[in-house]
MARVO-747962 format. One line per field, with one value per residue (C-alpha): x, y, z. Coordinates in pm, whole numbers, always signed. Each point is the difference from the previous one (the first is absolute). Layout:
// MARVO-747962
x = (X / ...) .
y = (Y / ...) .
z = (Z / ...) .
END
This chain:
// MARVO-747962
x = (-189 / -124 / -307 / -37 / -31 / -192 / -280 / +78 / -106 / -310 / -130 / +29 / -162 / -251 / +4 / -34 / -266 / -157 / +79 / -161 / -254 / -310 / -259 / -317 / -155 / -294 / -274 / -334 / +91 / -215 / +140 / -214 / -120 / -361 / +115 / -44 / +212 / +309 / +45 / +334 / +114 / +350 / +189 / +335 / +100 / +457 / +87 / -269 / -247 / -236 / +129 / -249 / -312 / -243 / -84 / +264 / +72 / -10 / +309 / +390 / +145 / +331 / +300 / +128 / -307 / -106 / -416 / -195 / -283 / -366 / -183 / -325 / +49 / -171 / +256 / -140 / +165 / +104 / -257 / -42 / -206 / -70 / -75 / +240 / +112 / +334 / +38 / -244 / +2 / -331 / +4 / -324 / +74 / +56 / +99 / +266 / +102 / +58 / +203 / +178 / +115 / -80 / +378 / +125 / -195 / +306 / +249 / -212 / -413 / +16 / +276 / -176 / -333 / +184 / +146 / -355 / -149 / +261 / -15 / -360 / +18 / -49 / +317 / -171 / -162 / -95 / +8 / -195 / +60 / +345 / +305 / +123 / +418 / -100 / -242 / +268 / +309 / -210 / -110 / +367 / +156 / -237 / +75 / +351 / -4 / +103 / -364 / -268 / -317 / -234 / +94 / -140 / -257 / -3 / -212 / +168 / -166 / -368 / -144 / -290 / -202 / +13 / +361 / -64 / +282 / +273 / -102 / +189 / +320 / -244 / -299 / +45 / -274 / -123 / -60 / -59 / +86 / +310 / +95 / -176 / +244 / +313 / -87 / -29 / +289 / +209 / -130 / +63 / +335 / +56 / -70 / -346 / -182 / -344 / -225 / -210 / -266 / -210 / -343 / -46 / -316 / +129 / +217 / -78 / -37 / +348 / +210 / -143 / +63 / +351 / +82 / -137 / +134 / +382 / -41 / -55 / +257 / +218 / -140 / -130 / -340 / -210 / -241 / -203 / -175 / -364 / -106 / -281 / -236 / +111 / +386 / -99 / -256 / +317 / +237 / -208 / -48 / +377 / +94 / +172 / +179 / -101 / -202 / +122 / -252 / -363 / -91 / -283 / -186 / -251 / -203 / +81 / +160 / -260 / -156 / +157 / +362 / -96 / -159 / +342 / +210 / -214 / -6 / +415 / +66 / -251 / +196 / +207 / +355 / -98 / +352 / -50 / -158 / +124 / -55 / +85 / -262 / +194 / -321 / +257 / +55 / -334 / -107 / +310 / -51 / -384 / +140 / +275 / -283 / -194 / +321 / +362 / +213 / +150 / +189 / +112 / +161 / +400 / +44 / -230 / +272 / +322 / +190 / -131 / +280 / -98 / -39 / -215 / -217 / -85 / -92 / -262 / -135 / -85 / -121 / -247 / -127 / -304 / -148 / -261 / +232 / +162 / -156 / +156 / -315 / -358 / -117 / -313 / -102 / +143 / -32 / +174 / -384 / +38 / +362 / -97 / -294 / +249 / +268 / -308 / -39 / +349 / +31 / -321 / +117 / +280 / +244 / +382 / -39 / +339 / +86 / +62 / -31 / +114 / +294 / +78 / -366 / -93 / +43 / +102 / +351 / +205 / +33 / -358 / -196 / +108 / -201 / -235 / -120 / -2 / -180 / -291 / -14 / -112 / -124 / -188 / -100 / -7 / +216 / +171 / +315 / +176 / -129 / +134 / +325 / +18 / -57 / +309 / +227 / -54 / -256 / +226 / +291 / -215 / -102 / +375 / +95 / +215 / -203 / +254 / +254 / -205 / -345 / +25 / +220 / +152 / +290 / +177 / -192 / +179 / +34 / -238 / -155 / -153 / -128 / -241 / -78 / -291 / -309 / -23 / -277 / -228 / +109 / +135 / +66 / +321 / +202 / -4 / +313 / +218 / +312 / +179 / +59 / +196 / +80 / +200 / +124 / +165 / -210 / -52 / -243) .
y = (-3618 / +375 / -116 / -342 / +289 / +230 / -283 / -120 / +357 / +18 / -302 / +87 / +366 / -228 / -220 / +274 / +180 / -305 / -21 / +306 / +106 / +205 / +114 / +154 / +204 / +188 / -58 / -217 / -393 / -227 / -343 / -152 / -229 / +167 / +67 / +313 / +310 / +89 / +349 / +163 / -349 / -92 / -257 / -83 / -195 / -158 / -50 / -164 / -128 / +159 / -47 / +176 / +186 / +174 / +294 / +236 / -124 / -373 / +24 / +49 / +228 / -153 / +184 / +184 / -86 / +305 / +99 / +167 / +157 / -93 / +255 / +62 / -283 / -357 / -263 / -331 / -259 / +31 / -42 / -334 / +54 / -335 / +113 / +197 / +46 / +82 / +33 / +229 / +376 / +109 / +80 / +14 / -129 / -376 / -36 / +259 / -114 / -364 / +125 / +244 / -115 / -316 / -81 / +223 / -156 / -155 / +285 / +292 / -50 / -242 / +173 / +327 / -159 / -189 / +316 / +189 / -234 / -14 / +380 / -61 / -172 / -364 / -247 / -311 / -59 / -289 / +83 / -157 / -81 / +109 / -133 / -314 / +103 / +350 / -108 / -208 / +217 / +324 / -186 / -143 / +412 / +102 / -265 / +82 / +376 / +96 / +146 / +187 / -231 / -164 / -387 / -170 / -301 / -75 / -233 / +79 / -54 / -26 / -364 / +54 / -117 / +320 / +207 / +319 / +54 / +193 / -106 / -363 / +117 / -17 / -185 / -367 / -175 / -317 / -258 / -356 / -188 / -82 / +353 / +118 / -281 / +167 / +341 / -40 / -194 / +288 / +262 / -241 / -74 / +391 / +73 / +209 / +58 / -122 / -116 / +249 / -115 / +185 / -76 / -303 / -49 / -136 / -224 / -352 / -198 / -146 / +237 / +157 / -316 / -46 / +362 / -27 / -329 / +90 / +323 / -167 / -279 / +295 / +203 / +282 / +151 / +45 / +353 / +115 / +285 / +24 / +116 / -204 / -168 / -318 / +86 / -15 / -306 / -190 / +120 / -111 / -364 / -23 / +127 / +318 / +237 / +324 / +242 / +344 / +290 / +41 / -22 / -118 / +305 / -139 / +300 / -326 / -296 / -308 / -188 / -279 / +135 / +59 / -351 / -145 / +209 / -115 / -381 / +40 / +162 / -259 / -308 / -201 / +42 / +273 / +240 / +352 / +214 / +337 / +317 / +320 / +195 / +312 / +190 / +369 / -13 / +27 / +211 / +227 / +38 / +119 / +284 / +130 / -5 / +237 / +182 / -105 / +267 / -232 / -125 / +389 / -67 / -12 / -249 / -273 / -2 / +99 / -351 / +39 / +55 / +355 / -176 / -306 / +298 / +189 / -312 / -168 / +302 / +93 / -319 / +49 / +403 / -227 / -197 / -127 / -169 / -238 / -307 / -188 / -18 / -108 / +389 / +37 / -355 / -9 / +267 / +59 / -74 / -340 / -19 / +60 / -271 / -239 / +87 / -44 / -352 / -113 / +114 / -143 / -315 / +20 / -81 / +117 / +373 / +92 / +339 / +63 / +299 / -98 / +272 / +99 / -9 / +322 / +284 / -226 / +101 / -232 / +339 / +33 / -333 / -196 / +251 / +75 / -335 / +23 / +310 / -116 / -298 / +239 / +361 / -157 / -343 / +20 / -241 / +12 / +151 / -231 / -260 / +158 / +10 / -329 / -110 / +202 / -89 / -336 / -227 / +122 / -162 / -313 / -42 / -51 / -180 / +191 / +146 / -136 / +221 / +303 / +209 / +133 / +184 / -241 / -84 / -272 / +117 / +182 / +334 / +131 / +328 / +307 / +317 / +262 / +317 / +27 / -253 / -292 / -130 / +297 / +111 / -281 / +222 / +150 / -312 / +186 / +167 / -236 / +188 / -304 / -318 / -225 / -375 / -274 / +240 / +231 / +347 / +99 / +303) .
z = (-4590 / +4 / -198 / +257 / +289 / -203 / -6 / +337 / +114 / -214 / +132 / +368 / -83 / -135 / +310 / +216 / -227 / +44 / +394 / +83 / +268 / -102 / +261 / -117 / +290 / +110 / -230 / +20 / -89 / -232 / +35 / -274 / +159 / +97 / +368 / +156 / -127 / +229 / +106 / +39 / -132 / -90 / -263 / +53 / -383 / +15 / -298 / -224 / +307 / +234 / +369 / +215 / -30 / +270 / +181 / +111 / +337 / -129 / -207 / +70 / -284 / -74 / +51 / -313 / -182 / -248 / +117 / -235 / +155 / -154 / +260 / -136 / -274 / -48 / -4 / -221 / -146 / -325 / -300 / -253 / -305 / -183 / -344 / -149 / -370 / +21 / -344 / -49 / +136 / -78 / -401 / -138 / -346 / +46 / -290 / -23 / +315 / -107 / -310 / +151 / +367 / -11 / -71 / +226 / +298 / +201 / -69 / +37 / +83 / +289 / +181 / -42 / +149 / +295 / +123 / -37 / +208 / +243 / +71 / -27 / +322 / -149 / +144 / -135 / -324 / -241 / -343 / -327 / -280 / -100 / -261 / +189 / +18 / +71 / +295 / +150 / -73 / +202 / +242 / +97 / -74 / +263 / +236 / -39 / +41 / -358 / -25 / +221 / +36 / +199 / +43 / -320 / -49 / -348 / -252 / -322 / -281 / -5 / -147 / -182 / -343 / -207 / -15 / -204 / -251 / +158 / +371 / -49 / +249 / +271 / -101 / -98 / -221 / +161 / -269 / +178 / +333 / -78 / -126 / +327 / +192 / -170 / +84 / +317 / +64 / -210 / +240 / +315 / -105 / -30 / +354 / -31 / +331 / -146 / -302 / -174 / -247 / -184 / -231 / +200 / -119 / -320 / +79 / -83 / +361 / -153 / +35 / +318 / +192 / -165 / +73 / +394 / +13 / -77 / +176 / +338 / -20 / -50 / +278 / -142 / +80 / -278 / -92 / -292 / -77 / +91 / -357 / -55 / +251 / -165 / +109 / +357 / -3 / -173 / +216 / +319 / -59 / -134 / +329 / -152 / +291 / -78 / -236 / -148 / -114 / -40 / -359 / -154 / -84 / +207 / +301 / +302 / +0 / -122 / +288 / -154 / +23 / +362 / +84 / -143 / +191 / +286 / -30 / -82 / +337 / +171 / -175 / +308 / -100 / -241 / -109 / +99 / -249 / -35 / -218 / -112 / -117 / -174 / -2 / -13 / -374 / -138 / +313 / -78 / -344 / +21 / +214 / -202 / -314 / +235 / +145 / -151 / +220 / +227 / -312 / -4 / +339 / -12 / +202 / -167 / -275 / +178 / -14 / -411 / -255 / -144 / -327 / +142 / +230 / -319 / -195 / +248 / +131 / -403 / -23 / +239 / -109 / -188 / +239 / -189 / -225 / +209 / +5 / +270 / +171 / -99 / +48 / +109 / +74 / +342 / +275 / +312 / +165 / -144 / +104 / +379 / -13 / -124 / +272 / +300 / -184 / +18 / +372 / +97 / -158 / +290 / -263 / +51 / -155 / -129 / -72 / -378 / -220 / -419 / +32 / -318 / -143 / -222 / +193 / +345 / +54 / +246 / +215 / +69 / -55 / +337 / +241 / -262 / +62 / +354 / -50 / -228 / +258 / +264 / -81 / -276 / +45 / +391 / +87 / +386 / -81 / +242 / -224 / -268 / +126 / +131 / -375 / -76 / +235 / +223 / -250 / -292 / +164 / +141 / -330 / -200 / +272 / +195 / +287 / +250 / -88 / -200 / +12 / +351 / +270 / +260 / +118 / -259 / -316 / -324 / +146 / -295 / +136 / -148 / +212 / -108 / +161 / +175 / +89 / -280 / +183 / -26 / -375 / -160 / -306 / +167 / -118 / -349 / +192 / +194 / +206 / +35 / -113 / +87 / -136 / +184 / +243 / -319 / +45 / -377 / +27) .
END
């Protein structure tokens, strides 16, 4: 009986946890939905929803609700970054790596990167390319409160042609249509959030019409990675959903990636076409080879195990020996031209940065992007944002409940001293977060 009560009372502390009123007030409110900032604005978030939000003589403050002041703060919904490795936390030996954590990834690595990106700022995040139990068992310990993290989209495994040895918990080797068939049905059956293909370009036209094929009579959208101008050409007839990354070593996109991308969104009855360029890493990585100090900085490896700290951050003393990247072939020039292609393209830019990339921690890479999108590359920062919060959400499907600040929507909010709008780069420190109406920073 004692223990009956004992859980009785937990749950209604948890009810109640649950239950309660938060009112952010005072500081300057970006909705994320490109309308006009609102000054001296004020969000009122019961229990996991958003209830009100306006300026400061628009909204009733509940009785016995707890405010927290945000004077002199921006007040944004919170962050989604659609390419993250949560099992990676920016080593740069990949090999190493592999060995060494890549067993460890659902116990230790992906918890660890979750709650980096969560205090990061980032609420909503689809990761790539993971081990398929430990994708689905982190996803559902977040969900459930048993770990800090943003809520998870996840592919699993990664379906691709060539699986380097060691790499097979997370990469699975494609080897005809009906293998393709299986696979995808295995994943399906598993509960991932989306299909991610890789290499695309050599797959037989076999298995990518068996993989597509399964994938949509089992409802889930379909993305590659834009490694080849072949990938995307491929993935535009066959009606793919979305690209990741801008590979190809190439200084712009080929006009015939663009013309395809083109005549796709021109088709009658076309599926939206989304992507995530994830143009931080590289961009990232060719300033810490000019100045690495920021990896110096406490607080880009505070969530770190001391041991796990001391191990990436000696793995990356050598820059010019990790070989992640195809060093010097691409620059962050190129980078820009291709982000001005994919936005004059007017497809659905998503915001993604390849977290755990050499030297991209999960505590820095989210506003990074961001940051490259618009002190270096020139992009509107409101556009920027937009692609972080609001099209992010539109794009997994859940925009009518995520992605922006109104009344009804996940009460997913972050708030950052001072004027995002103007300096974009102050979302390297977020003063609080907070994630279906549970403040966690």
């Amino acid at each position: 009986m004692k223990r009956l009560l004992a859980l009785a009372a937990a749950f209604a502390a948890v009810a109640a946890a649950n239950a309660a009123t938060l009112v952010l007030s005072g500081g300057t409110v970006i909705d994320g939905y490109g309308n006009p900032p609102i000054a001296d604005g004020v969000v009122v978030i019961e229990g996991e929803r958003i209830t009100q939000v306006g300026g400061r003589g628009q909204v009733a403050v509940p009785d016995g609700a707890e405010v927290i002041s945000t004077e002199g703060m921006t007040v944004l919904p919170g962050l989604w970054d659609m390419q993250v490795n949560l099992m990676r936390l920016g080593h740069g030996d990949t090999a190493r790596w592999n060995e060494t954590y890549g067993p460890l990834a659902e116990r230790v690595v992906m918890p660890i990167a979750a709650r980096q990106l969560l205090q990061a700022g980032v609420t909503s995040a689809r990761d790539t390319a993971a081990p398929l139990d430990a994708a689905i068992n982190v996803r559902a310990r977040v969900a459930d409160h048993l770990i800090n993290g943003p809520t998870l989209y996840v592919s699993g495994p990664v379906l691709r042609k060539l699986v380097p040895p060691g790499t097979e918990a997370w990469q699975w080797t494609v080897t005809g249509a009906e293998d393709a068939r299986a696979k995808v049905a295995q994943l399906a059956e598993a509960d991932v959030d989306y299909l991610l293909l890789a290499e695309v370009d050599l797959w037989t036209a076999e298995e990518l019409t068996a993989a597509v094929n399964e994938a949509r009579a089992r409802g889930l959208p379909v993305h590659t990675y834009a490694e080849r101008p072949a990938d995307v050409e491929r993935g535009v007839v066959l009606q793919f959903d979305g690209f990741l990354g801008t590979g190809m070593g190439v200084a712009a996109f080929p006009d015939d990636v663009i013309l395809a991308l083109h005549q796709r969104l021109l088709e009658a009855g076309a599926r939206p076409l989304a992507w995530s360029p994830a143009i931080s890493a590289l961009l990232n990585f060719e300033s810490l080879r000019v100045n690495r100090e920021p990896l110096d900085d406490p607080a880009t490896t505070e969530a770190l195990p001391p041991l796990v700290a001391t191990d990436i951050l000696g793995s990356l003393v050598n820059l010019d020996r990790v070989t992640w990247f195809e060093m010097p072939a691409t620059s962050s020039r190129s980078m820009c031209a291709k982000l001005r292609q994919l936005d004059d393209a007017k497809l659905l830019l998503l915001l993604g940065s390849d977290a755990g990339a050499p030297g991209h921690l999960h505590s820095r890479a989210t506003w990074q992007e961001i940051d490259f999108w618009v002190r270096q590359c020139g992009m509107p920062v409101e556009r920027a944002i937009q692609a972080a919060t609001h099209d992010a959400a539109v794009a997994m499907g859940v925009g009518h409940e995520s992605g922006t600040l109104a009344p009804g929507k996940f009460a997913d909010v972050i708030a950052v001293r001072g004027d995002v709008l103007r300096n974009p780069g102050l979302l390297e420190f977020v003063d609080i977060v907070i994630r279906r109406g549970r403040r966690v920073r």
